[in-house]
TORSENU-764313 format. One record per residue: residue number from 1; residue in three letters; x, z, y of N, C-alpha, C in turn. Coordinates in nm, 2 decimals, padded with zeros to 4 digits. Last residue first. Layout:
BEGIN
SITE     i    aa     n.px     n.pz     n.py    ca.px    ca.pz    ca.py     c.px     c.pz     c.py
SITE   NUM   ALA        X        Z        Y        X        Z        Y        X        Z        Y
...
***
This chain:
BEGIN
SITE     i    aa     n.px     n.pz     n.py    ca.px    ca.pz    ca.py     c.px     c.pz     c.py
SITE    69   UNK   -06.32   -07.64   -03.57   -06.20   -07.82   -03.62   -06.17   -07.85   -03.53
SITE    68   UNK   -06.45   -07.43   -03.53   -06.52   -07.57   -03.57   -06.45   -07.68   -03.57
SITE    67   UNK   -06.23   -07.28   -03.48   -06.24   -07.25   -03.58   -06.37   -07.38   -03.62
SITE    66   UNK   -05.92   -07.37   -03.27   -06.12   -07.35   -03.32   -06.13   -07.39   -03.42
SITE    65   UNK   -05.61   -07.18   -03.14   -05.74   -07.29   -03.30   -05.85   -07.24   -03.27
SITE    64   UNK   -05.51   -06.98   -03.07   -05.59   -07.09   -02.96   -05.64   -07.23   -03.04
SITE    63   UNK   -05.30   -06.93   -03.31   -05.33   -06.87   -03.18   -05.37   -06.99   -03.09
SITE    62   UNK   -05.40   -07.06   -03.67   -05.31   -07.06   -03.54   -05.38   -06.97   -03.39
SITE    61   UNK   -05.52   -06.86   -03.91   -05.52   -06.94   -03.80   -05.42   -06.95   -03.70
SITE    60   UNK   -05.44   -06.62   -04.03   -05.47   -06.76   -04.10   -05.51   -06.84   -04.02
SITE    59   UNK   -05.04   -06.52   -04.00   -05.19   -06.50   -03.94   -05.24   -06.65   -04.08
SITE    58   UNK   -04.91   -06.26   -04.23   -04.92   -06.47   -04.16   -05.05   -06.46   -04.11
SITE    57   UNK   -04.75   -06.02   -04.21   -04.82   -06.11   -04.25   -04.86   -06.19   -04.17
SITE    56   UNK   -04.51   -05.89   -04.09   -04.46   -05.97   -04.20   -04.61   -06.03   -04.26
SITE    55   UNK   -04.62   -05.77   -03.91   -04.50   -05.91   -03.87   -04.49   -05.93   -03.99
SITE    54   UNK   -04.76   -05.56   -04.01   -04.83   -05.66   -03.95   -04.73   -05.76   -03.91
SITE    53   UNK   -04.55   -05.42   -04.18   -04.65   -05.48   -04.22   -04.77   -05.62   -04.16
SITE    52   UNK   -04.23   -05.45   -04.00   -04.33   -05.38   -04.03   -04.45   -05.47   -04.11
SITE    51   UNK   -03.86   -05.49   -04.09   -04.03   -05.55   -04.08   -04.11   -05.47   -04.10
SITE    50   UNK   -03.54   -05.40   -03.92   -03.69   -05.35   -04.03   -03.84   -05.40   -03.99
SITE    49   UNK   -03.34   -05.57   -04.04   -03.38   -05.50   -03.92   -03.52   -05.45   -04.03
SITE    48   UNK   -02.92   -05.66   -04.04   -03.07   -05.58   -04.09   -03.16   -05.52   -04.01
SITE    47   UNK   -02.84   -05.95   -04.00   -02.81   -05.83   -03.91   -02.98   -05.75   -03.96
SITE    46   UNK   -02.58   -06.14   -04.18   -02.73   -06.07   -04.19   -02.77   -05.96   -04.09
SITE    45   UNK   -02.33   -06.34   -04.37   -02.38   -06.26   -04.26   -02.54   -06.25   -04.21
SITE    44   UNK   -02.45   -06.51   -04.54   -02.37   -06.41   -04.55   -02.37   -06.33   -04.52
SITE    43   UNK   -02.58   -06.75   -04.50   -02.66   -06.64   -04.46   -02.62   -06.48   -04.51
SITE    42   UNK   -02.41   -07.02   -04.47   -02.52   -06.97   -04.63   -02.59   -06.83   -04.59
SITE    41   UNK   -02.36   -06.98   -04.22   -02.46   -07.12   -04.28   -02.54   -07.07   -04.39
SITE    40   UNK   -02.17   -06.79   -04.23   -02.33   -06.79   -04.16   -02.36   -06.86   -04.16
SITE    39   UNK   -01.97   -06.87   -04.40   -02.05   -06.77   -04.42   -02.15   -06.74   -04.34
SITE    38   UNK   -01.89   -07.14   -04.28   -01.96   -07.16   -04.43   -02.04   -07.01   -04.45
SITE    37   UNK   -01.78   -07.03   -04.06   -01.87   -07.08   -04.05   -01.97   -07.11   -04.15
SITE    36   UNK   -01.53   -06.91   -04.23   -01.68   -06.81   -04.09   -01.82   -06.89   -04.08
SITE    35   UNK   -01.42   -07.15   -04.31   -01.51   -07.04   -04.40   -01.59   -06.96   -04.33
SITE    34   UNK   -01.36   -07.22   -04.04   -01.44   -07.30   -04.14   -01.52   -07.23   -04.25
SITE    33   UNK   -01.17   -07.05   -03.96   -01.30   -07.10   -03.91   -01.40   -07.14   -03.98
SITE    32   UNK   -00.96   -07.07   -04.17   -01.04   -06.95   -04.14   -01.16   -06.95   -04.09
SITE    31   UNK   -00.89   -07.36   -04.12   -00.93   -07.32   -04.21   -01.01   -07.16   -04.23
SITE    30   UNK   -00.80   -07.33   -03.86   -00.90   -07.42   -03.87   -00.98   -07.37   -03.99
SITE    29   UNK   -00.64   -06.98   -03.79   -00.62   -07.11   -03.83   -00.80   -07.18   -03.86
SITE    28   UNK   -00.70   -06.77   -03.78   -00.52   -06.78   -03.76   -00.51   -06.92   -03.77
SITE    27   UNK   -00.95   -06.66   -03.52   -00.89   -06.70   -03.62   -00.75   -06.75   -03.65
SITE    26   UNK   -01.09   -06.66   -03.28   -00.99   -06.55   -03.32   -00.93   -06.53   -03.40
SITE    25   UNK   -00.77   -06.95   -03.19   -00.87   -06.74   -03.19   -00.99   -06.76   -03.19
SITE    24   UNK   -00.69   -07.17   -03.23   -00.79   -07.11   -03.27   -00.82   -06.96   -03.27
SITE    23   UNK   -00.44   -07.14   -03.07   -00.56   -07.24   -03.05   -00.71   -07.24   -03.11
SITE    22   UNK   -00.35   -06.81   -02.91   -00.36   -06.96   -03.06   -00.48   -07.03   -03.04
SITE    21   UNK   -00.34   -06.63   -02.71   -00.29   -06.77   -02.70   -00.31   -06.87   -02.81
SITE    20   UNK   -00.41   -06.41   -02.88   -00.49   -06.45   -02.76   -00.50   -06.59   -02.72
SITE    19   UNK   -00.26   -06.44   -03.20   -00.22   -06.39   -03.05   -00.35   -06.43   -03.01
SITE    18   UNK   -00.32   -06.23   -03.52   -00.34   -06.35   -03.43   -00.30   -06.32   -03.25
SITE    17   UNK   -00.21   -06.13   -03.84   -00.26   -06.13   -03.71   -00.21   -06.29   -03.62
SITE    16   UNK   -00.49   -06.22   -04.12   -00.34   -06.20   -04.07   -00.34   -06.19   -03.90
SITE    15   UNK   -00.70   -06.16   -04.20   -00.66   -06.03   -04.16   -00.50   -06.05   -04.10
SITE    14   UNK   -00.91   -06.36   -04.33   -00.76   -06.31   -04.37   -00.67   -06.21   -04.33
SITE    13   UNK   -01.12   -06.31   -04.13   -01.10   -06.35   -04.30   -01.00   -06.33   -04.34
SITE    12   UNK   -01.04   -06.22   -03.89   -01.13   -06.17   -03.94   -01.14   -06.21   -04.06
SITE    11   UNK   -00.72   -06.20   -03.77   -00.80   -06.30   -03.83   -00.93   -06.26   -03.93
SITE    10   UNK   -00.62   -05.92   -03.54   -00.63   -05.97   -03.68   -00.79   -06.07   -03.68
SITE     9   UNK   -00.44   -05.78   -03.27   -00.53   -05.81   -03.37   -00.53   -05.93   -03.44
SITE     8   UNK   -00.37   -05.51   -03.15   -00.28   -05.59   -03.30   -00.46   -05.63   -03.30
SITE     7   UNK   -00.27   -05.43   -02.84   -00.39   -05.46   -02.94   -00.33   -05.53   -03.03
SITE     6   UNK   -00.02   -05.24   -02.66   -00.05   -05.39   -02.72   -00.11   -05.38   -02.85
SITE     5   UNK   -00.09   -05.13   -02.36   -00.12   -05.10   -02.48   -00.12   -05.22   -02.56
SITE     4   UNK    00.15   -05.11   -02.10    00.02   -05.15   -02.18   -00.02   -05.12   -02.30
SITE     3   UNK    00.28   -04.80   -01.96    00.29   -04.89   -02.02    00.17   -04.97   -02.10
SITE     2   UNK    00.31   -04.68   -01.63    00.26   -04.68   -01.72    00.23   -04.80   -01.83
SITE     1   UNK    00.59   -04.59   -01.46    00.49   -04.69   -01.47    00.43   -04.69   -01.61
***
């Protein structure tokens, strides 16, 4: 019979390991959480993408503004 494979894994800030079953997975703890969280509040985390010239400028009117007010 072929045997499972048992995944080690680990508390993404602290790296200590974690079961499936902990009340906070994926984390080892509340406190781990909380810094995850503090790191994509302040914008830590970042998924790089690339702006072209026309998305990165501002139109000067809104879409469906007249332009007589």
């Amino acid at each position: 019979m072929a045997e499972k494979h048992k995944l080690d894994l680990r508390c993404p800030i602290c790296k200590k390991e974690v079961k499936r079953e902990d009340p906070d997975f994926p984390f080892c703890s509340e406190r781990c959480r909380t810094i995850d969280l503090g790191n994509w509040a302040s914008g830590a985390y970042a998924i790089p993408s690339a702006v072209s010239e026309e998305e990165e400028r501002i139109p000067e009117s809104a879409p469906g503004e007249d332009e007589d007010g």
